[in-house]
N, C-alpha and C positions, 0 to 999 in steps of 0.2 A: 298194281300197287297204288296205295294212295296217299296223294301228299298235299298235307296240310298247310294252307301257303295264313301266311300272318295277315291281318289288317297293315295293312300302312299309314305310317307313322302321319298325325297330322301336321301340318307349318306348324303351328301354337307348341306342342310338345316338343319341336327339333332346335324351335329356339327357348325354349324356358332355359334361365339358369339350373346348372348341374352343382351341385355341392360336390361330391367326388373329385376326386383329379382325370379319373377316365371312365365312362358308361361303357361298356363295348357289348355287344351282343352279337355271340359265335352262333356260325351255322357253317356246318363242313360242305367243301366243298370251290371253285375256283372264284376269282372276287375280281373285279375292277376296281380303279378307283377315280373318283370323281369330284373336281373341285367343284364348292357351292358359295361362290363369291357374296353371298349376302350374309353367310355368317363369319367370313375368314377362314373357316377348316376343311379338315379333308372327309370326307366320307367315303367307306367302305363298303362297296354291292357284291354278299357272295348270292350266290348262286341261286340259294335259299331265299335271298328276297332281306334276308336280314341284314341293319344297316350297323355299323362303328360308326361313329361322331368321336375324331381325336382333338381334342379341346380342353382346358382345366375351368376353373370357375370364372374367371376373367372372359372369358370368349376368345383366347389367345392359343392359337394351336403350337404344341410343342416345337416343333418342325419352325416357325417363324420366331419362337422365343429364342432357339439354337442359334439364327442368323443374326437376329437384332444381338445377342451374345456377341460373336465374331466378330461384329460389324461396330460396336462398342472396343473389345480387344484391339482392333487394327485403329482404330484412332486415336485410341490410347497410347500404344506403340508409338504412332505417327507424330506424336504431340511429344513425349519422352525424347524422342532423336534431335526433334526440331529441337528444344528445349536444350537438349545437350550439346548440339551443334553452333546455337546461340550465344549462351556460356561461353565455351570454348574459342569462339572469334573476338568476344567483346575483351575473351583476360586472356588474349594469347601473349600479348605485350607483359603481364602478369605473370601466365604460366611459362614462358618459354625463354624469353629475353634476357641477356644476363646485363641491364645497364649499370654502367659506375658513373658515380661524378666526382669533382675533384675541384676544390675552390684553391685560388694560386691567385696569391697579393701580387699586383702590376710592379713591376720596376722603373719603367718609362715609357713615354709617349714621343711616337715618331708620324710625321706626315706622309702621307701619301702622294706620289708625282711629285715631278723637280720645281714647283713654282714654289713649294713650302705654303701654300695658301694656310694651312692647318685646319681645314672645313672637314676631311676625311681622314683619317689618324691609323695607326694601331697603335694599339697597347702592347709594350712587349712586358713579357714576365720569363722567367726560368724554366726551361723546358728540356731536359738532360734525352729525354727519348730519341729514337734514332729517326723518329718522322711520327706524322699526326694524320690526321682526316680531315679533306676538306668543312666546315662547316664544323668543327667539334670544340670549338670556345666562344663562348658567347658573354659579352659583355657591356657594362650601360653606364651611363656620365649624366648627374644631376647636373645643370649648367645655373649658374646666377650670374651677375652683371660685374660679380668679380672675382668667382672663383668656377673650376670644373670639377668636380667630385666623381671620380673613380672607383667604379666599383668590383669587387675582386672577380676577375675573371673564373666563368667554369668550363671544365673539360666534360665534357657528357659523351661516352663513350657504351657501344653496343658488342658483347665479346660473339654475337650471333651472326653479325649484319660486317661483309666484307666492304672495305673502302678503299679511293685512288690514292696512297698514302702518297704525303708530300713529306720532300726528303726535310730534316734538323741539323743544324750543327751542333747539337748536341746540351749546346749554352741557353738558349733562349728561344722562346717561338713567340708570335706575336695576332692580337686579334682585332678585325676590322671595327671599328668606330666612324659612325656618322655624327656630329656637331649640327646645332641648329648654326650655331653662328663661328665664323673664324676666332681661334684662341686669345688672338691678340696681345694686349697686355694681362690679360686674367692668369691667376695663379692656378696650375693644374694640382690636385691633389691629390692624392689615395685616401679610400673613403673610412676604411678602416682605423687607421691609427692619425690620418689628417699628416702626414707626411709630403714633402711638398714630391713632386717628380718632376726631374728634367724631361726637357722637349728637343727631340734632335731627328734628323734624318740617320739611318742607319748607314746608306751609303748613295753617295751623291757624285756627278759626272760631271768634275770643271768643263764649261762651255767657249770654246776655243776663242769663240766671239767676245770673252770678258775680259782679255787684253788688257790693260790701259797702256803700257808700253811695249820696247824692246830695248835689249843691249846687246854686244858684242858678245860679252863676256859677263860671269858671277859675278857682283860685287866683294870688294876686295872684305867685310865682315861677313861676309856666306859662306858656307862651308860646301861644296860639293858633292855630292852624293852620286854612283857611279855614273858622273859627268850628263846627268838627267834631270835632275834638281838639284836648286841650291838652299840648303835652312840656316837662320844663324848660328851665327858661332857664338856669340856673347848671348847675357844676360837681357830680358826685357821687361820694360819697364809694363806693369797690369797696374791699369785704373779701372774703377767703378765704370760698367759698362751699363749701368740701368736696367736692366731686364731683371723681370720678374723672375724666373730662375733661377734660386741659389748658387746650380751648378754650372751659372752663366755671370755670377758675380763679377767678377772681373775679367778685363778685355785686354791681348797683349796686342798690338796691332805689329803686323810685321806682312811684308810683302814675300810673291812666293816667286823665285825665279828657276823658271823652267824651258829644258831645251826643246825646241820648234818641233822638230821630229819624235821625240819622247815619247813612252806610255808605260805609266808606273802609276802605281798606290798608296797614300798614304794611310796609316790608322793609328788608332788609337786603340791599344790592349785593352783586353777584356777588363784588367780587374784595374781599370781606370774609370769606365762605364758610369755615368754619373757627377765624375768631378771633373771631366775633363771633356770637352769638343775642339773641334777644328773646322776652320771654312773659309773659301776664298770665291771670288765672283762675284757678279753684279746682278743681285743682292750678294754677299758670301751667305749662305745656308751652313746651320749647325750640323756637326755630320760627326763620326764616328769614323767612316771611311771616305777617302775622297780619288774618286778613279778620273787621272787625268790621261787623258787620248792626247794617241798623235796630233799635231797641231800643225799641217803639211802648209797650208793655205792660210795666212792668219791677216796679208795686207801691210806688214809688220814686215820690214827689209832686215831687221838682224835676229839671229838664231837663237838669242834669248829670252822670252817671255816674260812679264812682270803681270802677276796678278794680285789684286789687293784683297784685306781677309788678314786673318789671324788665329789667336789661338784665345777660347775661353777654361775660365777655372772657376772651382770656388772661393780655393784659397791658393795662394803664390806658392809653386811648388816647381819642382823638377822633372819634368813631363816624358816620359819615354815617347817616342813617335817609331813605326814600325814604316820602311821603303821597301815595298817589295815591287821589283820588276823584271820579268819572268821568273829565271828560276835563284836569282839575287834575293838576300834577305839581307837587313841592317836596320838595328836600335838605333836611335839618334835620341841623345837628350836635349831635349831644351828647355833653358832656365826661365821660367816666368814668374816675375814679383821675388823671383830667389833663385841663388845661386847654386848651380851642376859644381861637381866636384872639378877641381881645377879652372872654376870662372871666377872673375871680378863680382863685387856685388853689384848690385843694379844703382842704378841713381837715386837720389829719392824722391818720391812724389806717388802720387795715387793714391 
């Protein structure tokens, strides 16, 4: 038998551009295949001698356009995820976070530590909740050379992000302020309506060492209270105490006699907050409560205590004072600049 084998194909011919999308030239029969790395594609050896060249007009064989495909595909993907993964971290504060805020006009400013320096302050405002998160009001004070501007406190709160709640009394909470300079005589304000605020210690520890005297016994115009302290009985006279706080206008001065071994509280009700302080020591610090300790050791030979201090107002009023010592409770009025029901009036002056 005889068999007609082809010329072969020249270089020049295998590489000329093909217009087609595929040349192929069949001959029956088994094939290998062979890459021809100078043109990119694959060729086809059957048996017969005759060659396929799989190629389009580009010189780009099908088989490598399919890959550079895929290979395109996965980056695309690649770039989509990243892209959606980006998004998604930059607005998760956005997508996910449920924050509230909450603006709450200041009530008063109280100092920080018993020296009363007033360099480090909070601001209390109204806060009925049953406790708060550390860090969750934050607030700021314009200061000038005669007044401190108060700005309303905010609550910024995360319903996502659990926190060490600190416990509330239910009445007020209060937020940390630094001062470039001590309050001094400057007028503290609120910034909002320009309303002045009092400045007091919320609750202050007579210091046993404030002494200025002893007695045996009350004096005979004190009144006793469960044989621990003694407050007056009568009416006192409130003069202009000079301080820049309205709710410091006037000063009743009255000394506080208290027994050696003692430990009890005095305060001042809530819905006084404002027009009313109390404070004995050296300095006496404005205070709201004042937690006086046993006083075992004082240097002091007789069993009753005298510390100096008094009572501030705005205006001359009838002051309820609250004594609690353990589980004892008792109102005590006392008359300042004006007369308790069944008192003398006061003298006059101031």
């Amino acid at each position: 038998m005889r068999v007609r084998r082809p010329q072969p194909a020249t270089a020049a011919a295998a590489a000329a551009p093909i217009a087609a999308s595929r040349n192929r030239i069949f001959n029956a029969g088994p094939r290998a295949i062979v890459p021809l790395p100078p043109f990119g594609c694959r060729w086809t050896i059957y048996a017969g001698y005759r060659i396929s060249i799989d190629r389009d007009a580009t010189g780009e064989s099908s088989q490598m356009k399919s890959a550079r495909s895929r290979a395109l595909i996965g980056i695309g993907v690649a770039i989509a995820i990243t892209a959606i993964a980006t998004v998604v971290y930059l607005g998760r504060d956005f997508l996910f976070s449920q924050v509230t805020e909450q603006s709450i006009e200041p009530e008063f400013v109280t100092p920080v530590g018993a020296d009363g320096s007033l360099l480090n302050v909070e601001v209390g405002f109204p806060w009925t909740e049953p406790g708060y998160c550390d860090g969750q009001f934050q607030v700021k004070a314009t200061e000038s050379a005669t007044q401190i501007r108060i700005s309303p406190v905010t609550s910024r709160t995360d319903a996502n992000l659990m926190c060490a709640g600190l416990g509330s009394n239910g009445k007020w909470a209060t937020a940390p302020l630094s001062l470039r300079a001590p309050i001094g005589k400057r007028t503290v304000i609120r910034d909002g309506d320009r309303a002045v605020l009092p400045v007091f210690a919320l609750t202050v520890m007579l210091p046993c060492r404030d002494a200025i005297d002893s007695q045996a016994s009350p004096g005979a115009e004190q009144m006793p209270i469960f044989n621990e302290v003694a407050l007056p009985k009568n009416v006192l006279q409130a003069n202009r105490s000079g301080d820049a706080d309205p709710s410091a206008r006037l000063f009743a001065k009255s000394g506080l006699e208290v027994a050696s071994r003692a430990s009890f509280t005095l305060s001042v009700p809530d819905g006084w907050m404002g027009r009313v302080s109390i404070g004995w020591g050296n300095p006496a610090i404005r205070t709201m409560n004042l937690y006086v300790p046993s006083c075992g050791q004082t240097g002091l030979a007789r069993p009753w205590l005298v510390f100096a201090g008094g009572f501030w107002v705005a205006e001359p009023a009838c002051v309820p004072i609250l004594v609690n010592s353990g589980t004892q409770q008792e109102t005590v009025e006392i008359g300042i600049g004006m007369a308790c029901p069944g008192q003398a009036q006061p003298p006059a002056g101031g």
